[in-house]
N, C-alpha and C positions, 0 to 999 in steps of 0.2 A: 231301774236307773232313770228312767224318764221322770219320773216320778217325782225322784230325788232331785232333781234340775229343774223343777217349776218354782214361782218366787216364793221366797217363805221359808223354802226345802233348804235342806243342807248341804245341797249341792247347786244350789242356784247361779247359772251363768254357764254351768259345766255343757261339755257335748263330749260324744262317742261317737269315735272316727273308729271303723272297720273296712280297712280296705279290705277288695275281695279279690281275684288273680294273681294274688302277691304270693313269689315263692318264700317258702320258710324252710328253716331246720329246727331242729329241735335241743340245736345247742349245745352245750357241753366239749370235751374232747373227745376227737376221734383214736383210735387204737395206735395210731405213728403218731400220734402227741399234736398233732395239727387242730387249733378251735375249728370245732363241727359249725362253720358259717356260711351263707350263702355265696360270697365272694370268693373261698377254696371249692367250690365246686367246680367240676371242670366242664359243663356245660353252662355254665353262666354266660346273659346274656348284655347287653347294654342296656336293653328293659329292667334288668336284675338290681345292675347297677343305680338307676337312675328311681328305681322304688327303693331300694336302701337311701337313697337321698332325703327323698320324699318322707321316710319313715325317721331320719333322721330330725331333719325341720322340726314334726309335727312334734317328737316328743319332747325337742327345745323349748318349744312352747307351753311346756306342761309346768305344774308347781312342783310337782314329786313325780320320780318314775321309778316301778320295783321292774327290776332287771335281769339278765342275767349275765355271762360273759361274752359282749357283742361288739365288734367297733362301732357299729350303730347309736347301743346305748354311749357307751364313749366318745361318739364323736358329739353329739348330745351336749352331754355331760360340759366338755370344751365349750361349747357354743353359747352355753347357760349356766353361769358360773350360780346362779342362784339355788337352781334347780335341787330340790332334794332326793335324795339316793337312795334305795335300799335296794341292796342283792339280796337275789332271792335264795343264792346259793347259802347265804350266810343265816337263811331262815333254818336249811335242813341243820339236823343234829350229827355228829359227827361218824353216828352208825349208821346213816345216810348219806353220807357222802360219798364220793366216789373214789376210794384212796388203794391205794399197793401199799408195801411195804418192799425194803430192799434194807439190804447194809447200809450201815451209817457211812459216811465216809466224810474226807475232805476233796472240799472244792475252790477253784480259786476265781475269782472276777477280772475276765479277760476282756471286757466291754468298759469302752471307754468313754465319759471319764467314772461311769458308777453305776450300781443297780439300786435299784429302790428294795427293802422290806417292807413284804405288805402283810397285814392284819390277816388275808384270807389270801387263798391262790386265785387270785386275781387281777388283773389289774384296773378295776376300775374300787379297788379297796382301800379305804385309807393305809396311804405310804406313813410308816414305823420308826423310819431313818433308810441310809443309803450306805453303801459299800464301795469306796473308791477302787479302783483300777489294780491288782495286785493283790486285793486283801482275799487272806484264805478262813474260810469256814468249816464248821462241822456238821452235818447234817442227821438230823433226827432218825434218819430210815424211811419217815413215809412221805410220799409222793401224793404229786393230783395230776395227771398229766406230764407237762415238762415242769410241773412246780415243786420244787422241795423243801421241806420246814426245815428250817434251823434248829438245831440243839441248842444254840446261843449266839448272838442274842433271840429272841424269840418275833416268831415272822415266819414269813416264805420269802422266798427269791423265784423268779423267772428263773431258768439256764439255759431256755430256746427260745428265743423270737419270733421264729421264722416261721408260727403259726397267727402272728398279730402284728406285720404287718409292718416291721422293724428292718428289713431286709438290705434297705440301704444305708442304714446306721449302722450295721455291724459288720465288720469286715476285717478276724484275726486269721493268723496264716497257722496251720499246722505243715510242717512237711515241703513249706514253698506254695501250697495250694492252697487256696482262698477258702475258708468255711463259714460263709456267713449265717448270720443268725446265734450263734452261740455266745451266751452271757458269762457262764461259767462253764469250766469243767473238773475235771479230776485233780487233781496236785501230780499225779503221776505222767500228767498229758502236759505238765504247765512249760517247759524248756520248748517243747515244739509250738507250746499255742501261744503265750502271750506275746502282745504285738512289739517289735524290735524295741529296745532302750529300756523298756519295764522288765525285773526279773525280783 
């Protein structure tokens, strides 16, 4: 790399930032559907915090970042509207990735006022179009997490938040009881969830 960064070289001007005492995860979803991030840990510290900051900055700064599903990279991302993107999730082939299978089913968008489709289960993936408040879908069967592919139109949708961070944007009632985080659910939950006046 050094190498590559003396003048002449093809990477002339670049530098290699390695911080070192910085905690990591390894990313992806955890088994309760919650992003595997350093900030859902439950000994996280203020140091924690303030090195995701830190890690944030640095890659604003960058021309391109390969990523993976992190509010880090996303907060990034926001900060540097230029910056070019690639997931790395979207390198693996789809017999690498990390998917379930379940029933198809219908779901309805109880998140107001829409949810975005995205190209990959992710959200830092280009948005496909978006799903107003109300609109019911049908879902392919397979899953990434809280993400599930549509049968039609083609995409994923989010149907839980409350791994990224969304927590006071979403707030429908099932039952009189508050369930935040939830973008969709079943057709079969919909008289109890969706929020008063939409039906």
């Amino acid at each position: 790399f050094e190498a590559a960064c003396q003048p002449g070289a093809p990477l002339e001007g670049a530098s290699l930032i390695c911080r070192q005492d910085v905690k990591r995860t390894s990313g992806g979803t955890r088994e309760d559907g919650v992003l595997n991030e350093v900030h859902m840990i439950e000994d996280s510290t203020l140091k924690d915090a303030c090195d995701a900051l830190i890690d944030g900055l640095c890659l604003a700064g960058c021309d391109g970042m390969v990523h993976i599903d992190s509010s880090v990279a996303f907060f990034a991302a926001l900060r540097s509207p230029h910056l070019k993107l690639r997931n790395a999730g979207s390198l693996l082939s789809p017999a690498q990735a990390a998917y379930t299978t379940r029933c198809p089913q219908r779901l309805v968008v109880v998140f107001r006022p829409c949810v975005f489709i995205r190209k990959h289960p992710s959200i830092a993936s280009a948005a496909l179009g978006s799903l107003p408040i109300g609109s019911v879908v049908r879902t392919s069967g397979r899953w990434s997490g809280m993400w599930a592919e549509l049968a039609t139109p083609n995409g994923w949708v989010l149907t839980d938040a409350t791994g990224v961070g969304m927590l006071n944007d979403v707030a429908v009632t099932r039952n009189t009881t508050p369930v935040q985080g939830q973008l969709l659910v079943p057709v079969d939950d919909v008289n109890a969830t969706l929020p008063k006046g939409v039906r």
